[in-house]
BALOBA-1460 file (C-alpha; in Angstrom, 3 decimals):
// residues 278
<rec num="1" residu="x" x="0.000" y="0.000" z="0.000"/>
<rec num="2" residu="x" x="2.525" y="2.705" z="0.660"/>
<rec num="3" residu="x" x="4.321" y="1.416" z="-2.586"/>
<rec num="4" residu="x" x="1.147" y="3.091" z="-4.352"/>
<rec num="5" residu="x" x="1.025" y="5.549" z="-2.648"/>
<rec num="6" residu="x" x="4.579" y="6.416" z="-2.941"/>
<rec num="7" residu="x" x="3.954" y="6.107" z="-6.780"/>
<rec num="8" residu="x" x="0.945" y="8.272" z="-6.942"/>
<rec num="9" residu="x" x="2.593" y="11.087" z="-4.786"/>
<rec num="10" residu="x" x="5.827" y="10.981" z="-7.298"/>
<rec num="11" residu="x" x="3.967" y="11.084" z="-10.408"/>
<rec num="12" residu="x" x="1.487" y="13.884" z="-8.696"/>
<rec num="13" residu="x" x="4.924" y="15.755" z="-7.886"/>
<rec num="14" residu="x" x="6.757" y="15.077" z="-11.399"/>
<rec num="15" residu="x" x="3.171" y="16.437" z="-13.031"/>
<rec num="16" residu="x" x="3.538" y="19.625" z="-10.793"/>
<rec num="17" residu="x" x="7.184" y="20.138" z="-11.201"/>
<rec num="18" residu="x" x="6.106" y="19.511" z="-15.514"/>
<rec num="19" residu="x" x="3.509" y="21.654" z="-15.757"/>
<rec num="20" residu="x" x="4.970" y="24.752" z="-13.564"/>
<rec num="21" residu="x" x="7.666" y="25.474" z="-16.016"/>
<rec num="22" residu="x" x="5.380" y="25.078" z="-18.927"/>
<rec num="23" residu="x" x="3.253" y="28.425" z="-17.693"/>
<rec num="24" residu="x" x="6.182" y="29.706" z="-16.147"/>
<rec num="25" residu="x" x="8.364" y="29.772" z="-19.191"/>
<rec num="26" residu="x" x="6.590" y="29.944" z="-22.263"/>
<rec num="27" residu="x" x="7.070" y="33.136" z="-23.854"/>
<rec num="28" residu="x" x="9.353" y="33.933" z="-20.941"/>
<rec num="29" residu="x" x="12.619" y="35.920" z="-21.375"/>
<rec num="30" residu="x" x="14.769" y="32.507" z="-22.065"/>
<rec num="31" residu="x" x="11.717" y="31.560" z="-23.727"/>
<rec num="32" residu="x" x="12.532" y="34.699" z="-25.959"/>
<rec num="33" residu="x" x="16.130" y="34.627" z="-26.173"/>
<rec num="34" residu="x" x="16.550" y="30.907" z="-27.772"/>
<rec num="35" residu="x" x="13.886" y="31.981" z="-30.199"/>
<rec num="36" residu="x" x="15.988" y="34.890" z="-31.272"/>
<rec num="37" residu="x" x="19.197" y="33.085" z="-31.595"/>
<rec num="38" residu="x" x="18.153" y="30.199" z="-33.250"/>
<rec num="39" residu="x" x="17.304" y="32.992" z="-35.990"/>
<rec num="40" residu="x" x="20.901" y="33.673" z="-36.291"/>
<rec num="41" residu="x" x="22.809" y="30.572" z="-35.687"/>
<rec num="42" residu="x" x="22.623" y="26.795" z="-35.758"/>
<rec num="43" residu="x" x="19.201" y="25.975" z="-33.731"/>
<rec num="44" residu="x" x="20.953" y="22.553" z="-32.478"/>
<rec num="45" residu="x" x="23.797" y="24.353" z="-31.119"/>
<rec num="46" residu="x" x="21.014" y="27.527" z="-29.536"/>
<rec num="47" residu="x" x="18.998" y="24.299" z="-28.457"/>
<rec num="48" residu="x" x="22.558" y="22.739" z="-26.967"/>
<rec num="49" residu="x" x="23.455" y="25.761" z="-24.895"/>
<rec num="50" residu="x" x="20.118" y="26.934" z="-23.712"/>
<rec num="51" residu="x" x="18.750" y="23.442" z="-22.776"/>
<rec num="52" residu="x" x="22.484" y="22.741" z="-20.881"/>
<rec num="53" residu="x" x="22.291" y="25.632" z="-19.227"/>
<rec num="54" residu="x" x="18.420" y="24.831" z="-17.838"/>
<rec num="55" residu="x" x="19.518" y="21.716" z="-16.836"/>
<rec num="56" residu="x" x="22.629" y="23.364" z="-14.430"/>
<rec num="57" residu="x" x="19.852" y="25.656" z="-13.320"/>
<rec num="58" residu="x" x="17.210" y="23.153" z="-12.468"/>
<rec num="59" residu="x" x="19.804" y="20.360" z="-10.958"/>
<rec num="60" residu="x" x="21.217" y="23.034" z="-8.966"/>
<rec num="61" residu="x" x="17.985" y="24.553" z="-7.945"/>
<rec num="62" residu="x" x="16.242" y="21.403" z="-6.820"/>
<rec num="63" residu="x" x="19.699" y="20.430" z="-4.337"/>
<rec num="64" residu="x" x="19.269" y="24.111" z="-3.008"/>
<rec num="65" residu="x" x="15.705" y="23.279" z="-2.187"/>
<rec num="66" residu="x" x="16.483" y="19.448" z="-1.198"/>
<rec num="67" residu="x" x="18.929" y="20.870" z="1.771"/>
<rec num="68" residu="x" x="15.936" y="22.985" z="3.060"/>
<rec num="69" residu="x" x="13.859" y="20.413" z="4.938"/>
<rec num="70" residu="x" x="17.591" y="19.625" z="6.814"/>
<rec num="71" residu="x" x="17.088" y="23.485" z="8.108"/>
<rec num="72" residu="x" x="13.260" y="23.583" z="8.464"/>
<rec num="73" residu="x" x="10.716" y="21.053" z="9.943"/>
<rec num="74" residu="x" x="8.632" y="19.213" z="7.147"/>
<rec num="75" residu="x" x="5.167" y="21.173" z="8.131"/>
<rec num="76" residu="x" x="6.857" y="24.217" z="7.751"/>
<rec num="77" residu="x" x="8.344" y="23.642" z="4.671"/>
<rec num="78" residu="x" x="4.721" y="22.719" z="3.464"/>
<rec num="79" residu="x" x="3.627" y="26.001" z="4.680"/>
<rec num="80" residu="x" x="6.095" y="28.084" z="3.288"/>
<rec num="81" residu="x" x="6.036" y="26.568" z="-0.289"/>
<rec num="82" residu="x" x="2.191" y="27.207" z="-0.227"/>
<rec num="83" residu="x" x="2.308" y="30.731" z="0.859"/>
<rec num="84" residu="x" x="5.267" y="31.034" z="-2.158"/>
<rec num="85" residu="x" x="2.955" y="29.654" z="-4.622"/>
<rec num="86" residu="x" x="-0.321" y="31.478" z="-3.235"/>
<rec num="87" residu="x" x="2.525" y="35.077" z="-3.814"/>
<rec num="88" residu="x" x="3.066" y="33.863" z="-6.801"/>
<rec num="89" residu="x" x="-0.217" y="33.331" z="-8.169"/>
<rec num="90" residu="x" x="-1.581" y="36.420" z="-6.716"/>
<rec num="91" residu="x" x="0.876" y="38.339" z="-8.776"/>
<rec num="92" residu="x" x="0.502" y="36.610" z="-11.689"/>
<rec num="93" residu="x" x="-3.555" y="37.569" z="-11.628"/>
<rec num="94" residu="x" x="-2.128" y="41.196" z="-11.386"/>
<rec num="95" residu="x" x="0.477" y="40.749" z="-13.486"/>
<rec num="96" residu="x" x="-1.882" y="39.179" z="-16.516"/>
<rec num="97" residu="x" x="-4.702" y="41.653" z="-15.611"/>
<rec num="98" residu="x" x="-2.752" y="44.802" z="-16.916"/>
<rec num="99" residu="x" x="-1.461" y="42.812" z="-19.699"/>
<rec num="100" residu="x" x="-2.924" y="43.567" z="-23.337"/>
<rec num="101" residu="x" x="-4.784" y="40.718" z="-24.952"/>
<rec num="102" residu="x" x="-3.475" y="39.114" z="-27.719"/>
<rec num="103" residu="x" x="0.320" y="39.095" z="-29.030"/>
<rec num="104" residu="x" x="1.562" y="42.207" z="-28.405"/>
<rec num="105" residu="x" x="2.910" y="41.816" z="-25.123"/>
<rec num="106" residu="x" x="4.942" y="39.348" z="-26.282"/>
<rec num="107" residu="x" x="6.224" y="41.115" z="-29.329"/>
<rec num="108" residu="x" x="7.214" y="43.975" z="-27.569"/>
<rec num="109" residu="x" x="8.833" y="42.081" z="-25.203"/>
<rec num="110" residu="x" x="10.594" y="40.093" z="-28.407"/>
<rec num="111" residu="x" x="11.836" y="43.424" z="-29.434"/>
<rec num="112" residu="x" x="13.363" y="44.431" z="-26.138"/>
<rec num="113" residu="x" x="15.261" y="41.086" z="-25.658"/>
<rec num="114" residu="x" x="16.528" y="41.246" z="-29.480"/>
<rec num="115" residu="x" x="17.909" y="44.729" z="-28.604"/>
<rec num="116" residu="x" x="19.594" y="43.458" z="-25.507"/>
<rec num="117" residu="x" x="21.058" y="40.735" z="-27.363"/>
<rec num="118" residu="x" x="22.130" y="43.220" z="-29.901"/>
<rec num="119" residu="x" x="23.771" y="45.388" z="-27.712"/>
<rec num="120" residu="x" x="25.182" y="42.322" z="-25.622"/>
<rec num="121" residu="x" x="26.971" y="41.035" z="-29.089"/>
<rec num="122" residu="x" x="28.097" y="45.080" z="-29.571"/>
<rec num="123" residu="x" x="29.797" y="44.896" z="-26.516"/>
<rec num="124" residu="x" x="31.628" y="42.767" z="-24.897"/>
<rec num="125" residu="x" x="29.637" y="39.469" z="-25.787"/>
<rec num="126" residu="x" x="29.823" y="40.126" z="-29.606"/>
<rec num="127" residu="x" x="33.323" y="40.997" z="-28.853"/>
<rec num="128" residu="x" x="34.357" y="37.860" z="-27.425"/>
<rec num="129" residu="x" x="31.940" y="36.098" z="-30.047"/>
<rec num="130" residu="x" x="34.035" y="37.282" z="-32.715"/>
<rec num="131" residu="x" x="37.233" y="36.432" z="-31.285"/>
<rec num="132" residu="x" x="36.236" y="33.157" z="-30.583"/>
<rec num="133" residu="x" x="35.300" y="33.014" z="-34.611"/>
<rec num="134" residu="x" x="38.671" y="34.321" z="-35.408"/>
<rec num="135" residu="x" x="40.682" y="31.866" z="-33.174"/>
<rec num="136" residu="x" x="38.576" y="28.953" z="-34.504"/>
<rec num="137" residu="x" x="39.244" y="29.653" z="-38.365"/>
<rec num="138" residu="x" x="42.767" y="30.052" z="-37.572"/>
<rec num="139" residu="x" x="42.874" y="33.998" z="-37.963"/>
<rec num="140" residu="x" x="44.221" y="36.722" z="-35.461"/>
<rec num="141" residu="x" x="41.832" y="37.627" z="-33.061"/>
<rec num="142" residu="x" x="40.986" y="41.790" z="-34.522"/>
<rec num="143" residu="x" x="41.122" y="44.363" z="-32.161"/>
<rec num="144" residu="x" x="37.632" y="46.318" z="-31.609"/>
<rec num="145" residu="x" x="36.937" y="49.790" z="-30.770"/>
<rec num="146" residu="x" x="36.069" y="49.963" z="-26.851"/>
<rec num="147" residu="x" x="32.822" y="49.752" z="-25.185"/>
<rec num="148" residu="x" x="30.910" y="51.149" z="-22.595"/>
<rec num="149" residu="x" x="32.148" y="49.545" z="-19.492"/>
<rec num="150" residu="x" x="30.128" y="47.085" z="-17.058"/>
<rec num="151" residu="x" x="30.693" y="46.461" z="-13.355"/>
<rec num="152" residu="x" x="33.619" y="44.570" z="-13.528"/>
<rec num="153" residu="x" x="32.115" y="41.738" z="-11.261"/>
<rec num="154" residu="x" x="29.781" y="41.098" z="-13.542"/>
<rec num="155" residu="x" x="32.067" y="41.188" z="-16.037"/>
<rec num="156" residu="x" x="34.583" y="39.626" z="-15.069"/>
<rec num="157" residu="x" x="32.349" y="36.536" z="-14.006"/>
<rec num="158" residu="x" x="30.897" y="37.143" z="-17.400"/>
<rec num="159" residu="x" x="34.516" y="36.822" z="-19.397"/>
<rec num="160" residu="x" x="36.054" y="33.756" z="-17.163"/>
<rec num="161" residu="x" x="33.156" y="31.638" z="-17.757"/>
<rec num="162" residu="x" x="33.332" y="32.421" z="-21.649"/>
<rec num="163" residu="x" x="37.112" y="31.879" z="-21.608"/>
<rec num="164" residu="x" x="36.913" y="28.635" z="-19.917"/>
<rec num="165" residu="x" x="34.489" y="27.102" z="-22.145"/>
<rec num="166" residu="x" x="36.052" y="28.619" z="-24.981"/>
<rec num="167" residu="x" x="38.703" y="26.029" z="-24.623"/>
<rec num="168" residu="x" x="35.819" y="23.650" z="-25.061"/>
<rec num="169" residu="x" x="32.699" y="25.016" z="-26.743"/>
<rec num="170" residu="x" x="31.683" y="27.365" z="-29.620"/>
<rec num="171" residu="x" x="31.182" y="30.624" z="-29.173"/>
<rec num="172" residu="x" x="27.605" y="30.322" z="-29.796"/>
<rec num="173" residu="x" x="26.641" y="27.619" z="-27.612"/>
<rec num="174" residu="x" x="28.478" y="29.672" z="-25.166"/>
<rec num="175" residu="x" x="26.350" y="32.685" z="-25.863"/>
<rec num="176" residu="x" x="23.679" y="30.728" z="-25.675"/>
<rec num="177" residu="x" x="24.719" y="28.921" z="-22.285"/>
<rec num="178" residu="x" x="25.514" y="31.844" z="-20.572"/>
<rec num="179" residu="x" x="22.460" y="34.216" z="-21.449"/>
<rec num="180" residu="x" x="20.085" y="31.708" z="-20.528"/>
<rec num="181" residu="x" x="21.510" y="31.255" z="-16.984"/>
<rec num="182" residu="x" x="21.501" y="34.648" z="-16.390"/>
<rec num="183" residu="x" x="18.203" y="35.037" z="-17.458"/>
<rec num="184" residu="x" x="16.811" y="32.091" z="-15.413"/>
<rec num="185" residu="x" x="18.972" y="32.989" z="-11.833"/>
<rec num="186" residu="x" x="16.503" y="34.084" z="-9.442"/>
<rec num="187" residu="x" x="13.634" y="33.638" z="-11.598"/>
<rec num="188" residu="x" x="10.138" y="33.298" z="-10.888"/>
<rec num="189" residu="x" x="10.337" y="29.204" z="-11.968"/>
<rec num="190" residu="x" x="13.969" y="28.712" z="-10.118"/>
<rec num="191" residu="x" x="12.357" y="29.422" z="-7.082"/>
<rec num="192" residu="x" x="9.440" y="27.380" z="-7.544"/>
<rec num="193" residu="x" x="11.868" y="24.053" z="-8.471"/>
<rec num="194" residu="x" x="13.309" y="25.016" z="-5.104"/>
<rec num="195" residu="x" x="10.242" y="24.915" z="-3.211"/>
<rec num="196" residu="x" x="9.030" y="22.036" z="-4.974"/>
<rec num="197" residu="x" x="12.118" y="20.116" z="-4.198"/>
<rec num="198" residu="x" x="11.621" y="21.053" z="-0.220"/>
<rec num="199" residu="x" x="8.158" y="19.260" z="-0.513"/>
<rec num="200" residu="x" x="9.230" y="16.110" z="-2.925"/>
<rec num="201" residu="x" x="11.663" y="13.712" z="-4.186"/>
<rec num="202" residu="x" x="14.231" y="16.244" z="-5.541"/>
<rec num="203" residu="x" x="15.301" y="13.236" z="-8.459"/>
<rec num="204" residu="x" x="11.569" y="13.497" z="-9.378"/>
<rec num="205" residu="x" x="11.584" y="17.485" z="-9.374"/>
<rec num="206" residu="x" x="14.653" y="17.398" z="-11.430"/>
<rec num="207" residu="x" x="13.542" y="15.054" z="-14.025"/>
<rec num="208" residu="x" x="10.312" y="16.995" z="-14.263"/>
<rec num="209" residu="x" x="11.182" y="20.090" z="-14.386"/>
<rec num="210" residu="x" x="14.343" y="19.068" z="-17.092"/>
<rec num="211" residu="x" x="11.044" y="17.839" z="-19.141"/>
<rec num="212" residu="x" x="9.535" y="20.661" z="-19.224"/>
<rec num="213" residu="x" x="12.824" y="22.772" z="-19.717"/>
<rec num="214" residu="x" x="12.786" y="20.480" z="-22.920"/>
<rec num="215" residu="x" x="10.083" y="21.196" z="-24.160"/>
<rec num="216" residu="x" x="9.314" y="24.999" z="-24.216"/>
<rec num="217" residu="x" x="13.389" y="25.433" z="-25.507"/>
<rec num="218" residu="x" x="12.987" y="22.587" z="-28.316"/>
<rec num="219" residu="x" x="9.754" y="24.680" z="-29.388"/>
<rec num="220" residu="x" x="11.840" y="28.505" z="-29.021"/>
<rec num="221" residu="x" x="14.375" y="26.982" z="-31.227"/>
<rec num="222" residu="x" x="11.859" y="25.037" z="-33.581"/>
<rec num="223" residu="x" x="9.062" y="27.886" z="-33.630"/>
<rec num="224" residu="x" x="10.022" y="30.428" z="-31.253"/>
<rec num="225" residu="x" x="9.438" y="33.506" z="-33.843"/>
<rec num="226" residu="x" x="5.805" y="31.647" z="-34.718"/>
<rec num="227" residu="x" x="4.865" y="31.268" z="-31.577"/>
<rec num="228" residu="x" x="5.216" y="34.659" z="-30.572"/>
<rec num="229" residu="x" x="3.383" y="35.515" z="-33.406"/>
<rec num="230" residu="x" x="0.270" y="33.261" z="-31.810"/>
<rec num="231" residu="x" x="0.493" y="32.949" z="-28.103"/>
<rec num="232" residu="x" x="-1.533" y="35.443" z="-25.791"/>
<rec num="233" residu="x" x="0.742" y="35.958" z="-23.072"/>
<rec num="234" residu="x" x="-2.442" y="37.313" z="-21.163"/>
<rec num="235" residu="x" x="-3.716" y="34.068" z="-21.021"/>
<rec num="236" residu="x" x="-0.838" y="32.260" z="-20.546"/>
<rec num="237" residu="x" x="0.027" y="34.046" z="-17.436"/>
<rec num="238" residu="x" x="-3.772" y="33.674" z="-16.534"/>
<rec num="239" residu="x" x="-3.311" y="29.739" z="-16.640"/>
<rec num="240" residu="x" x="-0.319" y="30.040" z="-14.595"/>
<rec num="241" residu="x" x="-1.809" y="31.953" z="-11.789"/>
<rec num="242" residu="x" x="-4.507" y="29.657" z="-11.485"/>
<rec num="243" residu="x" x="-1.959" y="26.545" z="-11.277"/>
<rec num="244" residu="x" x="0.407" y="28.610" z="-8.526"/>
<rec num="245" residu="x" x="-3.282" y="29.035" z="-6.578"/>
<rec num="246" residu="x" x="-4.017" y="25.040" z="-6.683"/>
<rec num="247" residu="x" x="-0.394" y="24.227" z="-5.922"/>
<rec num="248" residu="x" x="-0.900" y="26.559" z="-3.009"/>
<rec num="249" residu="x" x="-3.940" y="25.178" z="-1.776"/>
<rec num="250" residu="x" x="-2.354" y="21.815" z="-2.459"/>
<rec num="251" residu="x" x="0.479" y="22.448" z="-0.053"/>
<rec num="252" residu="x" x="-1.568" y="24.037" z="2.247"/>
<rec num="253" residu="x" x="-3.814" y="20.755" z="2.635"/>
<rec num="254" residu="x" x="-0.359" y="18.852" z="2.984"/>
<rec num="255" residu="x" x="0.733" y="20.832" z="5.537"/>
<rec num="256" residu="x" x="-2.354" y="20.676" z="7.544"/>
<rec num="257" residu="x" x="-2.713" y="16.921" z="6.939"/>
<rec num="258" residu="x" x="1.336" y="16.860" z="8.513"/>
<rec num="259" residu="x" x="0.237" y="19.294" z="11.223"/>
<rec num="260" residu="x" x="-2.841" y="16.459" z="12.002"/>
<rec num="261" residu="x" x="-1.129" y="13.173" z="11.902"/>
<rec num="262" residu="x" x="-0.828" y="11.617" z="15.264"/>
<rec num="263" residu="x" x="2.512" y="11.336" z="16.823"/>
<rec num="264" residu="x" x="4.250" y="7.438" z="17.345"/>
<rec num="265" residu="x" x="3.790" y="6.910" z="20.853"/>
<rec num="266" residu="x" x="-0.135" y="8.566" z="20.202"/>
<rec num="267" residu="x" x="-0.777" y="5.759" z="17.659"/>
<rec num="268" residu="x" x="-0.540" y="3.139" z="20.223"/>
<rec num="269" residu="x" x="-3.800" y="1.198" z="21.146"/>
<rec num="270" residu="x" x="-4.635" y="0.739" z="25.209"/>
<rec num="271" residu="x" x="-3.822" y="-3.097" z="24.786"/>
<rec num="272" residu="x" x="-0.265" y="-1.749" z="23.440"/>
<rec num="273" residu="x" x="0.514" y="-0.628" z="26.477"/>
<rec num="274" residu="x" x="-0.354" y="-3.383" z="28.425"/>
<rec num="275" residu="x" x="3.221" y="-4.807" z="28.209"/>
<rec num="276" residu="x" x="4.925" y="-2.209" z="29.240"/>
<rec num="277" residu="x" x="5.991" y="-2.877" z="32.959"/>
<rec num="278" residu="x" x="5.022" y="-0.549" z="35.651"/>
């Protein structure tokens, strides 16, 4: 019996973790940015970086949220994720409220991501982009004119990551790679995995939420540009605030069903206790 129900509560959670980054990131701003590069470059190699780097940020995500119910008792971990998800929700409804039906959220949001990606390959992105180019077909790497400068933590981060897997990768699926995880880090659906890893079996949040990863960056890089052309963000966002309420509700009932479970020594029957010597 607790086989099944084992079973049912993983497939339950791996459904959750599935469908969470489904509303979370379709037409999202990775959603967005693997759409516009797989208009420029090789879509397996946009699809490579994008989907590797979602996969770093949803391993890494669900351990973060696996240590939590070492730090906090189970109930309240219950608690917390469904006051998260009942934030979350809330501010979705807002969010998709003021939102204009149709596409054009989406397309003006498509237009502000391909200018950040244009000014990202100006600077110092395109910069190391095109030396990476150069070094692979053998040539010099050019020097460039300077750019505006960026704090040079950031940067710095920034230029030792692309350096290192320079030595490895192509500058593209770098590009891609490192955009993505930028984009994702302290996202809406990062800290969702986390919570949902607190409450589950962080293998089964991990392999759900990788599925879904799949998924909405397999369709950026197949139809990213159609797609934007088609999907109401408005309702989108609706759907999603309605599933963030029901996963709240859902956690809430956990929690309450954890807070009402009687303890060991509470479970024992009067005749249980008639061996115990006085």
């Amino acid at each position: 019996m607790g086989d099944v129900l084992d079973d049912e509560s993983n497939t339950h959670a791996l459904v959750q973790a599935f469908c969470m980054i489904i509303v979370s990131e379709l037409g999202d701003k990775t959603f967005l940015i693997a759409a516009i590069l797989a208009m420029r470059h090789p879509r397996l190699v946009v699809f490579a970086g994008a989907f590797g780097s979602l996969v770093v940020m949803s391993i890494l995500s669900a351990v973060l949220g696996h240590i939590l119910p070492a730090l906090i008792p189970k109930k309240w971990t219950q608690f917390v994720a469904a006051m998260l998800f009942l934030i979350f929700g809330g501010k979705m409804l807002l969010e998709a409220r003021d939102m204009q039906p149709g596409s054009g959220a989406i397309q003006e949001e498509m237009r502000e991501v391909e200018e950040e990606l244009e000014e990202e390959e100006a600077g110092a992105g395109g910069e190391t982009v095109m030396q990476l180019h150069d070094m692979e077909e053998g040539h010099a790497a050019t020097a460039l004119p300077p750019t505006p400068k960026r704090p040079k933590r950031i940067e710095g981060a920034k230029e030792g990551f692309r350096n290192l897997c320079g030595l490895f990768f192509g500058p593209v699926f770098i590009q891609a790679f490192l955009l993505t995880f930028l984009g994702e880090w302290g996202d809406r659906s990062q800290i969702a995995t986390m919570v949902l890893a607190a409450a589950h079996n962080v293998y089964i949040i991990s392999l759900g939420t990788i599925l879904g990863h799949s998924l909405c960056t397999a369709l950026a890089v197949i139809a990213g540009k159609w797609l934007a052309s088609k999907i109401s963000v408005k309702h989108v966002t609706y759907g999603g605030a309605f599933l963030f309420i029901f996963f709240a509700l859902f956690f809430f009932r956990e929690a309450w069903t954890l807070d009402s479970k009687p303890l060991p020594h509470q479970e024992l029957g009067e005749h249980d206790h008639d061996w115990i010597p006085h």
